[in-house]
ROVEX-944041 format. One record per residue: x, y, z of N, C-alpha, C, CB in turn. Coordinates in pm, whole numbers, plus 50000, padded with zeros to 5 digits. Glycine has a CB too. Example, Ala and Ser with C-alpha at 12.3 -4.5 7.8 and 13.67 -1.06 7.14 Angstrom:
513194943150780512304955050780513204967050780511314955350905 512854977550708513674989450714512905000350787514084994050572 
END
This chain:
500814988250000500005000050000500855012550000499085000050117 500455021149895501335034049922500745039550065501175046549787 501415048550082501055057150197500645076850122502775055550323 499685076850203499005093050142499845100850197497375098850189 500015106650076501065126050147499695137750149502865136449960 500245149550260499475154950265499715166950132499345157350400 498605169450052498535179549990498885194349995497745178549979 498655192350109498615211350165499895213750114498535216950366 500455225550049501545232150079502215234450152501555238050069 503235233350188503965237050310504265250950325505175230350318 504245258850430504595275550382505865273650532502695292750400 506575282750500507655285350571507155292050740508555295850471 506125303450667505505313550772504945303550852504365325250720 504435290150803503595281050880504435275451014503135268550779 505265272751003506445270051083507085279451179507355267051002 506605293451129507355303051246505845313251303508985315851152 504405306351295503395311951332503075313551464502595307051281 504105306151497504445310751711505145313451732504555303551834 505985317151634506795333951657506385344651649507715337751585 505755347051505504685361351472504095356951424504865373751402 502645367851524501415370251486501075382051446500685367351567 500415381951296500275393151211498585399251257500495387451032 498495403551258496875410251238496785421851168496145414251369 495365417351134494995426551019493575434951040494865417350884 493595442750997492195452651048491295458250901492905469851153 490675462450897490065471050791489265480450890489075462350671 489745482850963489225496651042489495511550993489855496751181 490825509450940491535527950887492685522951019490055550150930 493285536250987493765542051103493615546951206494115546551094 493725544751350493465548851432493415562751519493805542651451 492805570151576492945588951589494065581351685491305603551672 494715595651690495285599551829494355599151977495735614451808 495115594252063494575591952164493335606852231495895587852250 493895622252200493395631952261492265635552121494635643552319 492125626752004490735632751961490065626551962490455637851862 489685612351995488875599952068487665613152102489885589452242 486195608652017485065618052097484925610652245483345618252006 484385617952330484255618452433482775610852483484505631252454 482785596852523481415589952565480215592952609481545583852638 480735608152669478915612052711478955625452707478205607352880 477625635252646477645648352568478205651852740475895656652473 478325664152725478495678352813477435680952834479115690552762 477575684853015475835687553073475595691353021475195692953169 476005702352980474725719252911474245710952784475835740852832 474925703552716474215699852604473055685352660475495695652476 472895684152784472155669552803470385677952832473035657652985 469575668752822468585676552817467725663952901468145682752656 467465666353040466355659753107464885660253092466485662453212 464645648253092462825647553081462455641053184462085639552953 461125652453242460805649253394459165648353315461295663953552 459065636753386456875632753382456555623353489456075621853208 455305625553528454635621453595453555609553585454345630353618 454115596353645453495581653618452405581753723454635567853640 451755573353710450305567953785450515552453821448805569453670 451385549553884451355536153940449885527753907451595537854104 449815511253912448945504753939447935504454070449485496253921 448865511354193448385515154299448005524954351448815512954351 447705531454214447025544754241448095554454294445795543354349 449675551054357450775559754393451295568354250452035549854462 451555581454273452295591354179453645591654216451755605754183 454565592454060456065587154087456235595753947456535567054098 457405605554011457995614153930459215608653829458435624154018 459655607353730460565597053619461115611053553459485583653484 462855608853629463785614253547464085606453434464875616853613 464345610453317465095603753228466275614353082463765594053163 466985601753029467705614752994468615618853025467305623153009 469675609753118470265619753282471655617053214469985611353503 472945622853213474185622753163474975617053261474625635153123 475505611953251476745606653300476745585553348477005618453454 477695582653393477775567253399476965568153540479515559053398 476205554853564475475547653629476035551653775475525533153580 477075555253806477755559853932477565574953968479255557153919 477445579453860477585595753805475315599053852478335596353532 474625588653806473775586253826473025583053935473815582053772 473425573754003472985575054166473445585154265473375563554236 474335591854251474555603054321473515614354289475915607054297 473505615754178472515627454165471085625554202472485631854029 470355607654213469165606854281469655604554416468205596354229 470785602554490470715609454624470515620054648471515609254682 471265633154509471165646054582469415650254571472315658654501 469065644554430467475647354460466435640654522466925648654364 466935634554618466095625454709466285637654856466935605654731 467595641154821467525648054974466865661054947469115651155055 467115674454825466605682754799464605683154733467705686154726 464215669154716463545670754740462625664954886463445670454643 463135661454913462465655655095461495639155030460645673955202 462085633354983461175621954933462025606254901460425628054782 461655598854884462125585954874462125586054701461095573854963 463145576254707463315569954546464265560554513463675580054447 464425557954358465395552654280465865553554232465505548654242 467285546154179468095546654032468045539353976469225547854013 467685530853852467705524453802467845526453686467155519953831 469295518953637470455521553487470075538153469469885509653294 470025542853364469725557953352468645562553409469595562153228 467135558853494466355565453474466535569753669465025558253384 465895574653673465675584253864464395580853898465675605553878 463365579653970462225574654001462325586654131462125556454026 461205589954155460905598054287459625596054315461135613154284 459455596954472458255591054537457495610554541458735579654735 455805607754473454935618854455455505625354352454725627354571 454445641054368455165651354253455785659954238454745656154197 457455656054217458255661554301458905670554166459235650254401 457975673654046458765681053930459195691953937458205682653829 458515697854027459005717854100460475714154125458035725654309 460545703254255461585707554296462685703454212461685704454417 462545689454162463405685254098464145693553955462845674054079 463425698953945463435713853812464625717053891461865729753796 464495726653984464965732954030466215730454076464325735754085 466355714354086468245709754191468645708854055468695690354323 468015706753932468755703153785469135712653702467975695753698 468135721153726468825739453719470305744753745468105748653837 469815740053881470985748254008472885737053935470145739954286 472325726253869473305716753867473685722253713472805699753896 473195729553660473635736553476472805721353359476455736853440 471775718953470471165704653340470115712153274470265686853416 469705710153140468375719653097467475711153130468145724852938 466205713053157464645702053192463655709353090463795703053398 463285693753077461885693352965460675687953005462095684952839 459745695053021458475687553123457915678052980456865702253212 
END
């Protein structure tokens, strides 16, 4: 019986492919590190939307949404408007939840903070 050879070609590079590894992109070229846009607009340009839900339980719950910054950047600011407005609430991923109708005040700490509000 003969014995089967393998077909494949042999390539040289094949032999030194755990030496170098090439990669290849079709991306372009990459910016410079300092003109990378920046992940989340600038307050003045963020624009909050405050409305007023009707729970299943007949409870009213004020819904920030809209809100700039990372999820960390985010619960701080429904602490600060939990305390400026005297009321209980939430954070949850981007949105703010506040216990009643708390849109006066909340206007007002988002103001004072350079955010624009949209009823």
């Amino acid at each position: 019986m003969a014995s089967r050879r393998s077909r494949r070609p042999t390539n040289g590079a094949a032999d030194a492919g755990a030496q170098t590894r090439l990669v290849y992109s079709t991306a372009g070229e990459v910016p410079p590190a300092g003109l990378l846009p920046s992940p989340a607009p600038p307050r003045s340009a963020a624009t909050v939307r405050l409305r007023l839900e009707r729970r299943a339980s007949d409870r009213v719950v004020t819904v920030l949404t809209g809100l700039p910054g990372t999820p960390a950047q985010v619960a701080e600011l429904a602490r600060e408007l939990r305390s400026a407005c005297g009321a209980g609430g939430t954070a949850r991923a981007d949105v703010i939840e506040l216990q009643g109708d708390q849109r006066d005040k909340a206007a007002a700490a988002l103001l004072a903070r350079g955010l624009r509000v949209k009823r």
